[in-house]
mmCIF file of the N, C-alpha and C atoms, coordinates in Angstrom:
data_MODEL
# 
_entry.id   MODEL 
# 
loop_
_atom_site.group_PDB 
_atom_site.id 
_atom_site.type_symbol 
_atom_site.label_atom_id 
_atom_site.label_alt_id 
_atom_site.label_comp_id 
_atom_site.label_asym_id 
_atom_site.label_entity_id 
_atom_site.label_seq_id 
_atom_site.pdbx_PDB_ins_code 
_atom_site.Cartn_x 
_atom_site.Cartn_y 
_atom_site.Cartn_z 
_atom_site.occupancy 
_atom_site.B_iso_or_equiv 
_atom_site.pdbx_formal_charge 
_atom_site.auth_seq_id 
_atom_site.auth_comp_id 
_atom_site.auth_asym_id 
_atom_site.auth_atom_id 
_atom_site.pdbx_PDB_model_num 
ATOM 1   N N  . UNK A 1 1  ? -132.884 170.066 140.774 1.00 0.00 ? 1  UNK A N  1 
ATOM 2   C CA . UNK A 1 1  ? -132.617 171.470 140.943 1.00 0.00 ? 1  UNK A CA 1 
ATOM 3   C C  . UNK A 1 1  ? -133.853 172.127 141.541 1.00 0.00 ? 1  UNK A C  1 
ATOM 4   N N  . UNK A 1 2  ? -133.656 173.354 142.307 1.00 0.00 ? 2  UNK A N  1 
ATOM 5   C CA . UNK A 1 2  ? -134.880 174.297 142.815 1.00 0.00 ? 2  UNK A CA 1 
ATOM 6   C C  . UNK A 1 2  ? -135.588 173.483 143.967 1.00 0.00 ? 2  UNK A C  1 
ATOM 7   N N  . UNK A 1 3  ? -134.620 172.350 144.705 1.00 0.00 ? 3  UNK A N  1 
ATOM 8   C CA . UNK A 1 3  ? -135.633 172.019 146.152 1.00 0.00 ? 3  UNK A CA 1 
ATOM 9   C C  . UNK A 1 3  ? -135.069 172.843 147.040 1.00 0.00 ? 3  UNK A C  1 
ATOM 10  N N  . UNK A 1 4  ? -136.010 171.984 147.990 1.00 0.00 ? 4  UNK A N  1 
ATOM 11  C CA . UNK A 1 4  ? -136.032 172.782 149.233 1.00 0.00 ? 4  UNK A CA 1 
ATOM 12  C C  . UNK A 1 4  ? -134.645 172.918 149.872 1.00 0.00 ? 4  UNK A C  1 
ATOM 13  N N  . UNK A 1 5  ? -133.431 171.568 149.225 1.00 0.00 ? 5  UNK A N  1 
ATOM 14  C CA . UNK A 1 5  ? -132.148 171.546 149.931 1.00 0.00 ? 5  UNK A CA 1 
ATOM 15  C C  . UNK A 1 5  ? -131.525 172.801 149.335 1.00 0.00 ? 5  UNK A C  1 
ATOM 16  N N  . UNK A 1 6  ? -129.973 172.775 150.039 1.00 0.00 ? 6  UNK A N  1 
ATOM 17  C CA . UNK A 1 6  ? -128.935 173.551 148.976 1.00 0.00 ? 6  UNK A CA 1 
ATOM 18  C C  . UNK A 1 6  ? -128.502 173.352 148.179 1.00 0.00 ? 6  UNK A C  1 
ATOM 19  N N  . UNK A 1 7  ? -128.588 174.008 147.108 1.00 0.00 ? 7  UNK A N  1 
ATOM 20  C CA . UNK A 1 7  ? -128.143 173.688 146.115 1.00 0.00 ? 7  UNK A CA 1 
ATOM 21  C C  . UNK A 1 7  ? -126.606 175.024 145.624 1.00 0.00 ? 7  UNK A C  1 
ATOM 22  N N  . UNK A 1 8  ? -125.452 174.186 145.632 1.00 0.00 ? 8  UNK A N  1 
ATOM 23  C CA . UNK A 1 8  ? -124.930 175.627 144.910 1.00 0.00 ? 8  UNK A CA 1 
ATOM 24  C C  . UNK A 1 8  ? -123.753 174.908 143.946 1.00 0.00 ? 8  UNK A C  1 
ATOM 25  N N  . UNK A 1 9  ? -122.675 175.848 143.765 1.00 0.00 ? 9  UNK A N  1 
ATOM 26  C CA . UNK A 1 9  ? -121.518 175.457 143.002 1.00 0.00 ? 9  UNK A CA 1 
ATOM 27  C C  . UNK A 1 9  ? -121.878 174.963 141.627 1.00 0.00 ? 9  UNK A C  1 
ATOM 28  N N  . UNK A 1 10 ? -122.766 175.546 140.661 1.00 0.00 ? 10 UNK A N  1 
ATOM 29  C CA . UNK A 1 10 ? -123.160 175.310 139.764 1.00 0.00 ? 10 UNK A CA 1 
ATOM 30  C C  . UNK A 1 10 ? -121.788 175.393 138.458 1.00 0.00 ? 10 UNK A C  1 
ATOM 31  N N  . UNK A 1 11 ? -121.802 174.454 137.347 1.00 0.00 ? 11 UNK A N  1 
ATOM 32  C CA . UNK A 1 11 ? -121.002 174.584 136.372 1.00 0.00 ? 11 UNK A CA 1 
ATOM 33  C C  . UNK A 1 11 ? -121.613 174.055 135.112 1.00 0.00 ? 11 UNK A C  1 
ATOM 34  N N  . UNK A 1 12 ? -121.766 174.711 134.019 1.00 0.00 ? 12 UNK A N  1 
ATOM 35  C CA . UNK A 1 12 ? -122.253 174.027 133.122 1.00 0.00 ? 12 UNK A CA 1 
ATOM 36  C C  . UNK A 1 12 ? -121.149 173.489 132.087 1.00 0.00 ? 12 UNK A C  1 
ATOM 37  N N  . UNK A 1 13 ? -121.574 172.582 131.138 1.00 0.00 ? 13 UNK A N  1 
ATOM 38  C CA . UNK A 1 13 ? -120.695 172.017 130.708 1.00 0.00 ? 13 UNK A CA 1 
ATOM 39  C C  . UNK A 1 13 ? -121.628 170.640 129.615 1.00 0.00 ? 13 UNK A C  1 
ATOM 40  N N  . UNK A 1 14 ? -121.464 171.510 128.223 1.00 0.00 ? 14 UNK A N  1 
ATOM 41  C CA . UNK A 1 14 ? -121.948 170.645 127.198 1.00 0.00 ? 14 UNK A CA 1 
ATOM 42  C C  . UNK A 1 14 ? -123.644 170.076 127.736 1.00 0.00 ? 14 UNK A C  1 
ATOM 43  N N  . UNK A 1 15 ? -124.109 170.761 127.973 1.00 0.00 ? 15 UNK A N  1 
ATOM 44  C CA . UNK A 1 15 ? -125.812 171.209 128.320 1.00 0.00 ? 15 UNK A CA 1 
ATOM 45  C C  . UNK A 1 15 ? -125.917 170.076 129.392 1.00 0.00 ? 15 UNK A C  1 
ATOM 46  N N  . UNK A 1 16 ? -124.858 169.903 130.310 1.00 0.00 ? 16 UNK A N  1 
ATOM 47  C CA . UNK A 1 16 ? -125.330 169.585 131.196 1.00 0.00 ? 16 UNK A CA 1 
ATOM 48  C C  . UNK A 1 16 ? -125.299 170.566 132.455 1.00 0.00 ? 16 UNK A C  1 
ATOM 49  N N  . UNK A 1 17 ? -125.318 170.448 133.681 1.00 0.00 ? 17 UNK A N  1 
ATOM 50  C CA . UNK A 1 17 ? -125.201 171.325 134.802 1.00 0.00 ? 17 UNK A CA 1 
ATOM 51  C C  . UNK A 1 17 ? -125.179 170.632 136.092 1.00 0.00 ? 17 UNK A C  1 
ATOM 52  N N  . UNK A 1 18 ? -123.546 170.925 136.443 1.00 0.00 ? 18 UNK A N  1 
ATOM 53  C CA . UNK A 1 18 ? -122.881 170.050 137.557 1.00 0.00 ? 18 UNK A CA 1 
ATOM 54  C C  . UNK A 1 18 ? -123.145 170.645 138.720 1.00 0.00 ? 18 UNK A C  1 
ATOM 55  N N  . UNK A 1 19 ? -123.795 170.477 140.109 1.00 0.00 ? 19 UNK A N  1 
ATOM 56  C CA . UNK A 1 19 ? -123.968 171.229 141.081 1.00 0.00 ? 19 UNK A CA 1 
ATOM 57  C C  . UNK A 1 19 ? -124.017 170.169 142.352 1.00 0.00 ? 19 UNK A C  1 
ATOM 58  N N  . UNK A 1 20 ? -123.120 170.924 143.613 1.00 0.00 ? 20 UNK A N  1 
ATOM 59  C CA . UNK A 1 20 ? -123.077 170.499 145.160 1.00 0.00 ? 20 UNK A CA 1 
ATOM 60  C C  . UNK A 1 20 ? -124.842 170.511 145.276 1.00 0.00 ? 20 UNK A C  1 
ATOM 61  N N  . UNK A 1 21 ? -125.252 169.755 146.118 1.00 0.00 ? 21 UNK A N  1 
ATOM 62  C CA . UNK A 1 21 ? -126.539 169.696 147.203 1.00 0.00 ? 21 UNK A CA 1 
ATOM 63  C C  . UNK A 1 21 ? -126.262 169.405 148.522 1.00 0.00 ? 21 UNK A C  1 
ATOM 64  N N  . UNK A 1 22 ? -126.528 170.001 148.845 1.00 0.00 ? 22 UNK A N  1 
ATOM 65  C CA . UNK A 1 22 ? -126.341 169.453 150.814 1.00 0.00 ? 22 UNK A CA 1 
ATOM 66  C C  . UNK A 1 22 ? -127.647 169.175 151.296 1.00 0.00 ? 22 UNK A C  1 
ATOM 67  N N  . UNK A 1 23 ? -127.940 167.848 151.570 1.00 0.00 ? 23 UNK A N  1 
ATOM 68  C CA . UNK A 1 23 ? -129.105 167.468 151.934 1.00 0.00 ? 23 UNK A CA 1 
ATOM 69  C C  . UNK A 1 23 ? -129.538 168.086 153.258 1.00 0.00 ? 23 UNK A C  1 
ATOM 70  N N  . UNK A 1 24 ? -130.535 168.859 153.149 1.00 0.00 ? 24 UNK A N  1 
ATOM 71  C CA . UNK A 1 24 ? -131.151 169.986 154.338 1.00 0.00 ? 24 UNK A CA 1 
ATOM 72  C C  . UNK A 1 24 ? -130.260 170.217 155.341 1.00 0.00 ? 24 UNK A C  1 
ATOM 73  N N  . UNK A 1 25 ? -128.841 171.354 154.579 1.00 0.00 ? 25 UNK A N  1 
ATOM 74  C CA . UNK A 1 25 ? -128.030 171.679 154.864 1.00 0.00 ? 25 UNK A CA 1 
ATOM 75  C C  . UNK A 1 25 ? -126.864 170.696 155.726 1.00 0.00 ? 25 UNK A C  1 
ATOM 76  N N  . UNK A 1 26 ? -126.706 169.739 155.430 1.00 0.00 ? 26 UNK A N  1 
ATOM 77  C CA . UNK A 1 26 ? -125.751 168.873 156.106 1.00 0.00 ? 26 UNK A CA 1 
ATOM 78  C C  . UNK A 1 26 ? -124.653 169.243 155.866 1.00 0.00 ? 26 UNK A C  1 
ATOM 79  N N  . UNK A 1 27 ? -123.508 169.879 155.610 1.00 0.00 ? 27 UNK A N  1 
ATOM 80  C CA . UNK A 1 27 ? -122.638 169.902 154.776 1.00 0.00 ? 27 UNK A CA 1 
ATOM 81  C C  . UNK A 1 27 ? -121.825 168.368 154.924 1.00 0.00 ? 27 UNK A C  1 
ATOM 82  N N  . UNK A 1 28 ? -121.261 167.552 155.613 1.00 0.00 ? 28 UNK A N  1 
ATOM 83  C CA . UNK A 1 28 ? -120.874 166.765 155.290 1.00 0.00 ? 28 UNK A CA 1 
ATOM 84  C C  . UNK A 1 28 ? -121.430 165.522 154.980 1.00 0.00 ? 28 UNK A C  1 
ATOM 85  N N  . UNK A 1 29 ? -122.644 165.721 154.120 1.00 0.00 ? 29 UNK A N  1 
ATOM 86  C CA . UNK A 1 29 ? -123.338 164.582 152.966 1.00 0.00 ? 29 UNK A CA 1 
ATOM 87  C C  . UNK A 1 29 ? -123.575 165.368 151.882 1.00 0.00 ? 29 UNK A C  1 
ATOM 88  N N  . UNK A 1 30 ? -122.338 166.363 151.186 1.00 0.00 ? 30 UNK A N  1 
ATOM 89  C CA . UNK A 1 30 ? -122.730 166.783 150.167 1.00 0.00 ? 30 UNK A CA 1 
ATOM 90  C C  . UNK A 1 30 ? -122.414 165.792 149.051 1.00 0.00 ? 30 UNK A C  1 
ATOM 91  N N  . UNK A 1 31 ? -123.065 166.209 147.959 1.00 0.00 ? 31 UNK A N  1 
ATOM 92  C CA . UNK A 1 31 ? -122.442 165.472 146.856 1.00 0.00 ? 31 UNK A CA 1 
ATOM 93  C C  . UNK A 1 31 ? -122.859 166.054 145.607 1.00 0.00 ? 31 UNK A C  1 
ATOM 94  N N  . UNK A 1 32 ? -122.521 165.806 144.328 1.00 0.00 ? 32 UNK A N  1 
ATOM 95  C CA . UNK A 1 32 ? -122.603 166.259 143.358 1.00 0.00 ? 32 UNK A CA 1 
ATOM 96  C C  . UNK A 1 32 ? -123.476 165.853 142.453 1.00 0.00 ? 32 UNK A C  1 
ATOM 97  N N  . UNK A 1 33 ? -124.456 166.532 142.499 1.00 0.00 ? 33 UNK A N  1 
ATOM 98  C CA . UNK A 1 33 ? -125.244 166.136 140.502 1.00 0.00 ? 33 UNK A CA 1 
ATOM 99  C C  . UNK A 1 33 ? -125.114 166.766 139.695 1.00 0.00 ? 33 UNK A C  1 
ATOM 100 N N  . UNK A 1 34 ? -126.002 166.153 138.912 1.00 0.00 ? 34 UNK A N  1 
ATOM 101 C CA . UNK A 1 34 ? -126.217 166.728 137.347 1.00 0.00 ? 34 UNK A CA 1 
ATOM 102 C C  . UNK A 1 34 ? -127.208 166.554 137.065 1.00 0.00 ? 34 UNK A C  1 
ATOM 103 N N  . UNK A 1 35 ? -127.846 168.026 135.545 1.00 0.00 ? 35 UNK A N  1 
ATOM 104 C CA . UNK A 1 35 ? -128.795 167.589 135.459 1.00 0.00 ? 35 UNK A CA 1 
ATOM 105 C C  . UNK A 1 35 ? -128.788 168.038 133.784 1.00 0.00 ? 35 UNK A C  1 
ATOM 106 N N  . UNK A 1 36 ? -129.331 167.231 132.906 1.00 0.00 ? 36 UNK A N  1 
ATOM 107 C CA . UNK A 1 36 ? -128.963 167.201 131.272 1.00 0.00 ? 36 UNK A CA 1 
ATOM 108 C C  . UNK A 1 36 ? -130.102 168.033 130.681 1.00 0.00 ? 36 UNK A C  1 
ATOM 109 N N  . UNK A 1 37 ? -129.926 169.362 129.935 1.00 0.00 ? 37 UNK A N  1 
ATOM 110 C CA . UNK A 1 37 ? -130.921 169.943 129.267 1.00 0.00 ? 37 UNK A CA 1 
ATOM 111 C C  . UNK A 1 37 ? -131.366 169.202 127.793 1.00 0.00 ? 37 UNK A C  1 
ATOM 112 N N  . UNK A 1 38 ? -131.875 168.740 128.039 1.00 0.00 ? 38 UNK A N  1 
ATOM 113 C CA . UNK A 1 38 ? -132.598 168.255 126.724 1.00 0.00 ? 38 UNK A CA 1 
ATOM 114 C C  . UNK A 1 38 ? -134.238 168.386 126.350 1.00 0.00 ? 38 UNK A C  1 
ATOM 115 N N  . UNK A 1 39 ? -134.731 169.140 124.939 1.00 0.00 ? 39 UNK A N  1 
ATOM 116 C CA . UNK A 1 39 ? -135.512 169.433 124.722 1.00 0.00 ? 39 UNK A CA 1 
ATOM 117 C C  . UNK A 1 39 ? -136.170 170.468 125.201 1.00 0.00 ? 39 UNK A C  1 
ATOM 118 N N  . UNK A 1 40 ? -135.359 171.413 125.267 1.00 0.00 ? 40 UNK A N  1 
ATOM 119 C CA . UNK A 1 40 ? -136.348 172.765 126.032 1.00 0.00 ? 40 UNK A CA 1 
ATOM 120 C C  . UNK A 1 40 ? -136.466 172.697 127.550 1.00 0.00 ? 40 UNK A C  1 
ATOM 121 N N  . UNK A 1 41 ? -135.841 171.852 127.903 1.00 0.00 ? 41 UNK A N  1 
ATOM 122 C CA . UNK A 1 41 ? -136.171 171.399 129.386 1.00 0.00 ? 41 UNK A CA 1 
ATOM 123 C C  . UNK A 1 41 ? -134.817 171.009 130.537 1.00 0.00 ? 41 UNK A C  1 
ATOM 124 N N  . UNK A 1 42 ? -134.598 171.365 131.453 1.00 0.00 ? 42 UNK A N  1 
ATOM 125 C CA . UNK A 1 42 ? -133.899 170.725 132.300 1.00 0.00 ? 42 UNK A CA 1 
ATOM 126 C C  . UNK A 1 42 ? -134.341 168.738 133.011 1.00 0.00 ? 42 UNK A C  1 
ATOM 127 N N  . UNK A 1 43 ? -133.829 168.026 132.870 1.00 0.00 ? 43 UNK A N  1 
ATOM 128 C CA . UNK A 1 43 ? -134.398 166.519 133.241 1.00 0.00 ? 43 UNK A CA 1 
ATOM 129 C C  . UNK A 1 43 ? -134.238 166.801 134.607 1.00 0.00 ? 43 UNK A C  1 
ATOM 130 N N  . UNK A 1 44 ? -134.169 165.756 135.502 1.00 0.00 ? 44 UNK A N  1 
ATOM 131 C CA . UNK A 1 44 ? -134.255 165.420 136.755 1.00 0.00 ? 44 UNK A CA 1 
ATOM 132 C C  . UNK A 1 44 ? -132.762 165.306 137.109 1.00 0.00 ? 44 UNK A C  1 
ATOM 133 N N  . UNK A 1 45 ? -132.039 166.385 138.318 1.00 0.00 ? 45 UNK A N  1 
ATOM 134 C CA . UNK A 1 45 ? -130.927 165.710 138.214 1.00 0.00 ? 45 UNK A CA 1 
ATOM 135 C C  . UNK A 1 45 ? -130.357 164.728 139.238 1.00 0.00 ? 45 UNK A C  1 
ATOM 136 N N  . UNK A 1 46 ? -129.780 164.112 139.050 1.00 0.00 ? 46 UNK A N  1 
ATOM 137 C CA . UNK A 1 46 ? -129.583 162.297 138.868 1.00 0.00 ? 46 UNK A CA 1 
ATOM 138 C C  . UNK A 1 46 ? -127.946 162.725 139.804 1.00 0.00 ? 46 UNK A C  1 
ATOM 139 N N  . UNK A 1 47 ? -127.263 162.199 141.386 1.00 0.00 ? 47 UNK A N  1 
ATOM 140 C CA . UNK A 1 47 ? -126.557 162.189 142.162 1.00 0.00 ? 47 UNK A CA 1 
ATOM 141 C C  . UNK A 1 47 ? -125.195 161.205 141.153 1.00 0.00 ? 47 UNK A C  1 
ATOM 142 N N  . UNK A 1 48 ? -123.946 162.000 140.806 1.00 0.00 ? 48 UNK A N  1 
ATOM 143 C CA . UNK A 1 48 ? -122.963 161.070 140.288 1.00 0.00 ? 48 UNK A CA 1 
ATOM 144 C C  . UNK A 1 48 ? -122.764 159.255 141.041 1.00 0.00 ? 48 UNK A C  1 
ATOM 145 N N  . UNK A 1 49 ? -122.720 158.484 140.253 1.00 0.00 ? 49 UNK A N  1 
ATOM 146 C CA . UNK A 1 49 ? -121.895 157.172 140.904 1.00 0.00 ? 49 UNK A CA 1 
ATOM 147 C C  . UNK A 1 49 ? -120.802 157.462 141.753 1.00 0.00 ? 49 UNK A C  1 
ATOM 148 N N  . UNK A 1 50 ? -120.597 156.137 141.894 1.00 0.00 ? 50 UNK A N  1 
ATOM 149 C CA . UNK A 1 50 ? -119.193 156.171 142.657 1.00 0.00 ? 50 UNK A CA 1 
ATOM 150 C C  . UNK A 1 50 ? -118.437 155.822 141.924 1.00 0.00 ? 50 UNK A C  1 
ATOM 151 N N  . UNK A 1 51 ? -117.282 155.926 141.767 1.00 0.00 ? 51 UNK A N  1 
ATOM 152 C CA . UNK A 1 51 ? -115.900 156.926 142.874 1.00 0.00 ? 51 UNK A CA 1 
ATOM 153 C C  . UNK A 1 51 ? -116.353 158.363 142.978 1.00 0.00 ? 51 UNK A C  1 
ATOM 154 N N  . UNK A 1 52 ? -117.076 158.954 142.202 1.00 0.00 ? 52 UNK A N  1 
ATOM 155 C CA . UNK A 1 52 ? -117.195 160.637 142.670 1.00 0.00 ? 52 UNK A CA 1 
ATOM 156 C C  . UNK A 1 52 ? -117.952 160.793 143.691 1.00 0.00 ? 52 UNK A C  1 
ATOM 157 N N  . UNK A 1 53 ? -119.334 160.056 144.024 1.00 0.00 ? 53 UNK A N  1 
ATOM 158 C CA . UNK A 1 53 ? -120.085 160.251 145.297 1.00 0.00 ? 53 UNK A CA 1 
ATOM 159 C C  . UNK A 1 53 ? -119.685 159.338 146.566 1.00 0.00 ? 53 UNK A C  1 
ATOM 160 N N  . UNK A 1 54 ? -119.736 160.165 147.426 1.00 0.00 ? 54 UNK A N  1 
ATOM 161 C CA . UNK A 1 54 ? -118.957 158.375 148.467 1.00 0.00 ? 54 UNK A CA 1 
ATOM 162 C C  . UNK A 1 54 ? -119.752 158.792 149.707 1.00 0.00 ? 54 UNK A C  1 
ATOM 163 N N  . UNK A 1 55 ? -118.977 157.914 150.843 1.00 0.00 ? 55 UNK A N  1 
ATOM 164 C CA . UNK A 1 55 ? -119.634 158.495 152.159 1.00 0.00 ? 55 UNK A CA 1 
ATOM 165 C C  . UNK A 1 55 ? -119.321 159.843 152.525 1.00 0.00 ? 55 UNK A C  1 
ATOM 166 N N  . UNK A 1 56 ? -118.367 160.515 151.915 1.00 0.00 ? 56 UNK A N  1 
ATOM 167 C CA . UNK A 1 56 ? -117.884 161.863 152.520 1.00 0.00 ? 56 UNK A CA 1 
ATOM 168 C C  . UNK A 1 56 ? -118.855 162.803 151.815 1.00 0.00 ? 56 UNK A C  1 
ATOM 169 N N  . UNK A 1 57 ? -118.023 163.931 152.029 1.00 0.00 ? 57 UNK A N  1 
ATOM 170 C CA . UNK A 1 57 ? -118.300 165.079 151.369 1.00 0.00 ? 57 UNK A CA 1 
ATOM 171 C C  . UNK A 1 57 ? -117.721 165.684 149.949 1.00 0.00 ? 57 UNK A C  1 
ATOM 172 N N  . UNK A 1 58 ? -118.516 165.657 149.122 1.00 0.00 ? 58 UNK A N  1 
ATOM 173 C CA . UNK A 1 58 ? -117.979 166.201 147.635 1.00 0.00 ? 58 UNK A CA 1 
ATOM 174 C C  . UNK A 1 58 ? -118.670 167.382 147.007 1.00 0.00 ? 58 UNK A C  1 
ATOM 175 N N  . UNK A 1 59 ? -117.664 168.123 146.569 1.00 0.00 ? 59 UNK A N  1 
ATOM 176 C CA . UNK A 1 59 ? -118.397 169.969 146.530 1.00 0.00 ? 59 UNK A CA 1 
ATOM 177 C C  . UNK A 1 59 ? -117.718 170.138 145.118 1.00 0.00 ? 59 UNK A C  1 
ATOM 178 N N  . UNK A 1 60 ? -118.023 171.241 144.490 1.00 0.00 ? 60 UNK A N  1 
ATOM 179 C CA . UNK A 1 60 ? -117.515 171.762 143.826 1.00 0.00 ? 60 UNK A CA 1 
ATOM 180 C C  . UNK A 1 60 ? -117.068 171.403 142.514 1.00 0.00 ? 60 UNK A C  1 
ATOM 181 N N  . UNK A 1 61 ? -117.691 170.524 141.609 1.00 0.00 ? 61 UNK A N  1 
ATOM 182 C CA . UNK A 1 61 ? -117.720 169.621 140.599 1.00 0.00 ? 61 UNK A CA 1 
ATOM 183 C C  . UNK A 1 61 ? -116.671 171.158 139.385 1.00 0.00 ? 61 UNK A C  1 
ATOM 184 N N  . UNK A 1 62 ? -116.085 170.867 137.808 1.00 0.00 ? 62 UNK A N  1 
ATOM 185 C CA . UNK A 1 62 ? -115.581 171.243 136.813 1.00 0.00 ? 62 UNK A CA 1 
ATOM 186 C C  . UNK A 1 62 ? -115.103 170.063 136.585 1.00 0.00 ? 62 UNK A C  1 
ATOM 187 N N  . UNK A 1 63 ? -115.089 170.557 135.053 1.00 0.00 ? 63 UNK A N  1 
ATOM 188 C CA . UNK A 1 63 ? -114.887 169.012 134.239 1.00 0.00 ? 63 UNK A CA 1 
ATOM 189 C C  . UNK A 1 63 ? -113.852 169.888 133.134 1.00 0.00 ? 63 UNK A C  1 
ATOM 190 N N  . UNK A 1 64 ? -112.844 169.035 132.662 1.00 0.00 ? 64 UNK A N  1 
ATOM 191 C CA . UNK A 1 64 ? -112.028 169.533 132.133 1.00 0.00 ? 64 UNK A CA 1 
ATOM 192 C C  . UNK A 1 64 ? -112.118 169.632 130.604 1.00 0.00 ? 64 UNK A C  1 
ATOM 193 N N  . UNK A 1 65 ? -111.114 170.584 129.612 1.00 0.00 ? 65 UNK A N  1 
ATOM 194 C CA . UNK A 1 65 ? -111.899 170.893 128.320 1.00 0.00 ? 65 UNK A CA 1 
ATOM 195 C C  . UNK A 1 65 ? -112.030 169.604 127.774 1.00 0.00 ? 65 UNK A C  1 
ATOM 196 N N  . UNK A 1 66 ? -111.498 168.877 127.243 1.00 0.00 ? 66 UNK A N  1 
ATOM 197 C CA . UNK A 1 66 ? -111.748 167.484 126.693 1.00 0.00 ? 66 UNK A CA 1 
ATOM 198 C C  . UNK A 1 66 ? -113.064 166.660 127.520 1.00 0.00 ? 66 UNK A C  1 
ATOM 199 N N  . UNK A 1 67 ? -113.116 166.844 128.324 1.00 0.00 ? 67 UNK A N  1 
ATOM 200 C CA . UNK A 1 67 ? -114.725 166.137 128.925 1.00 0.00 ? 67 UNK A CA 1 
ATOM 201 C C  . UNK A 1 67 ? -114.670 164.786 129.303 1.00 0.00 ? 67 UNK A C  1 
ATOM 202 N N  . UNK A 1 68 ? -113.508 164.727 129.610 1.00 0.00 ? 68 UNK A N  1 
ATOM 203 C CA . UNK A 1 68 ? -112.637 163.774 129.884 1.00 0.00 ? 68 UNK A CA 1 
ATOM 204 C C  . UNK A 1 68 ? -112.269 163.385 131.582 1.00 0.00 ? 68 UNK A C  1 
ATOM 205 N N  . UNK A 1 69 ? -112.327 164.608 132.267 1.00 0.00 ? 69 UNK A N  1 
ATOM 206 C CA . UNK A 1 69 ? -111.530 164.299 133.706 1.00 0.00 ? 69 UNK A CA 1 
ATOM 207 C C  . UNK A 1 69 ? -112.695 165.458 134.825 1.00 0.00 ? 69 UNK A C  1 
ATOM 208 N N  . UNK A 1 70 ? -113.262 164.720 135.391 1.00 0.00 ? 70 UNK A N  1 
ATOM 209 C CA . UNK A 1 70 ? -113.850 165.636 136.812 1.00 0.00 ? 70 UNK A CA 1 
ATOM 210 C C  . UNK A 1 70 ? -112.905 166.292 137.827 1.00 0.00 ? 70 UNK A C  1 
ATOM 211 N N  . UNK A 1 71 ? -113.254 167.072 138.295 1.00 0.00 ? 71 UNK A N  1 
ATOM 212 C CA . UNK A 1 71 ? -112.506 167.969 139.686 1.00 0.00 ? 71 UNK A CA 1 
ATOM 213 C C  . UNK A 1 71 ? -113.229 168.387 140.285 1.00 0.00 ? 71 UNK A C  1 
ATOM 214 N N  . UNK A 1 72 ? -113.036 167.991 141.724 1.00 0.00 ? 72 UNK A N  1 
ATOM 215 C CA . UNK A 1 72 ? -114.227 168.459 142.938 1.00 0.00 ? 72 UNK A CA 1 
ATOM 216 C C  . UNK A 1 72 ? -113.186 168.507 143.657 1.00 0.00 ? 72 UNK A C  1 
ATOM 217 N N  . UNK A 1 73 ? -113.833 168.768 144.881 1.00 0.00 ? 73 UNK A N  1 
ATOM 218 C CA . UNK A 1 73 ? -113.144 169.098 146.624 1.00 0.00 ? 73 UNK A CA 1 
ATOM 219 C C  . UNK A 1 73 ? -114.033 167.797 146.958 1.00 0.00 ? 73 UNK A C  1 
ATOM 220 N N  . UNK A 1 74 ? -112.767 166.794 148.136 1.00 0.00 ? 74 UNK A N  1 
ATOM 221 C CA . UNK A 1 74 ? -113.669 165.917 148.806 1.00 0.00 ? 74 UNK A CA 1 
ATOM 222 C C  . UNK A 1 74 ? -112.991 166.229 150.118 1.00 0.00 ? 74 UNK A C  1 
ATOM 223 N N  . UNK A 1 75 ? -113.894 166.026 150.973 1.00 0.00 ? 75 UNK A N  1 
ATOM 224 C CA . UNK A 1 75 ? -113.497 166.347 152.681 1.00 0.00 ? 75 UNK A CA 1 
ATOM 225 C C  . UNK A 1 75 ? -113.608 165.119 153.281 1.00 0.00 ? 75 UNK A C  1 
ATOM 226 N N  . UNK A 1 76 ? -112.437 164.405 153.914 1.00 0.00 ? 76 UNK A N  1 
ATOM 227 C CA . UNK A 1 76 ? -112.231 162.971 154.415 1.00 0.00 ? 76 UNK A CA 1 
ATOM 228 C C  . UNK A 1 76 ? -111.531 163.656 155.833 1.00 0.00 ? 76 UNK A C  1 
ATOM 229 N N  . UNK A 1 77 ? -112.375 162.927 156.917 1.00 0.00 ? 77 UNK A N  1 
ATOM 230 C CA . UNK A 1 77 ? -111.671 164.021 158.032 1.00 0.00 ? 77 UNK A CA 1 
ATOM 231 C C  . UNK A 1 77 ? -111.560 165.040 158.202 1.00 0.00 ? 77 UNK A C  1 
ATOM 232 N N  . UNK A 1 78 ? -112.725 166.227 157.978 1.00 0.00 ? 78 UNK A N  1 
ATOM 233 C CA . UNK A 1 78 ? -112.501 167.188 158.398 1.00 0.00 ? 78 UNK A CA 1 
ATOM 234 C C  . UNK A 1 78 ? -111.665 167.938 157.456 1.00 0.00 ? 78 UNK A C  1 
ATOM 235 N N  . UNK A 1 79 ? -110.746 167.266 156.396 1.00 0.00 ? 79 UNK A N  1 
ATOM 236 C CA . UNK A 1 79 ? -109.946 168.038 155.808 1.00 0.00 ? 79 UNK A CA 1 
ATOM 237 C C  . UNK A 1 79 ? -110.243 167.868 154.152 1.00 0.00 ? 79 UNK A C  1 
ATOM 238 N N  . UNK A 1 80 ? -109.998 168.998 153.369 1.00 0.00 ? 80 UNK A N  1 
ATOM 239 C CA . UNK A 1 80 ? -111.014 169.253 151.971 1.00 0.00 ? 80 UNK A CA 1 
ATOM 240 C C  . UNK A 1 80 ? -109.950 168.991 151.060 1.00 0.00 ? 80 UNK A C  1 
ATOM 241 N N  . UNK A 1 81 ? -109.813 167.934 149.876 1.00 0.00 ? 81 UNK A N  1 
ATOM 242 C CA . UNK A 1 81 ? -108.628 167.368 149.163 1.00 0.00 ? 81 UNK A CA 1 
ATOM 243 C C  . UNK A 1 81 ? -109.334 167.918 148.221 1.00 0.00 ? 81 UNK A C  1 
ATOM 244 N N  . UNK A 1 82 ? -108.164 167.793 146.614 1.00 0.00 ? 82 UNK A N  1 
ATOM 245 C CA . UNK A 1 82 ? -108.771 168.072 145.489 1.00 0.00 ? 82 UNK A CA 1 
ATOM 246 C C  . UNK A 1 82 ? -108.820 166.710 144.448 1.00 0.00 ? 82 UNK A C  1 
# 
C-alpha cells in the first residue's frame, strides 16, 4: 500500500484490506492484493494466487459475508466479466 503505483478499489474485510494496483498505471496488468493488519500495523501486501491473479486484468476485489467466495471484475479481451 502507499507506492508510487495505483492503488484503488479498496475493501476491508476481517482486518484484512483487498485492493486493485495497476502497475505504473497499466490498467491491463491490474490485479488484486491484500494486506493483513496485524499488531498495530498494516504487513506488506502480498498479490492474490492464482485463479484470482492471471495474465489479464483483475479489479475490484469483495468477499462475501461468510468469507467464503471472492468477486472481482476480470477483463479477457477488452471485455470486463464478473
Amino acid at each position: 500500500m502507499n507506492t508510487e503505483e495505483i492503488e484503488e478499489n479498496p475493501f476491508l474485510f476481517n482486518n484484512r484490506l483487498y485492493f486493485t494496483r495497476y502497475p505504473f498505471g497499466q490498467v491491463s496488468e491490474a490485479d488484486i492484493f491484500v494486506s493483513v493488519y496485524k499488531n498495530n500495523t498494516w504487513e506488506k501486501a502480498m498479490s492474490l494466487p492464482d485463479p484470482i491473479n492471471t495474465v489479464y486484468s483483475e479489479i475490484a476485489a469483495t468477499i462475501s459475508k461468510d468469507g467464503k467466495t471472492i468477486y472481482f471484475l476480470l477483463t479477457v479481451r477488452g471485455f470486463w466479466r464478473l
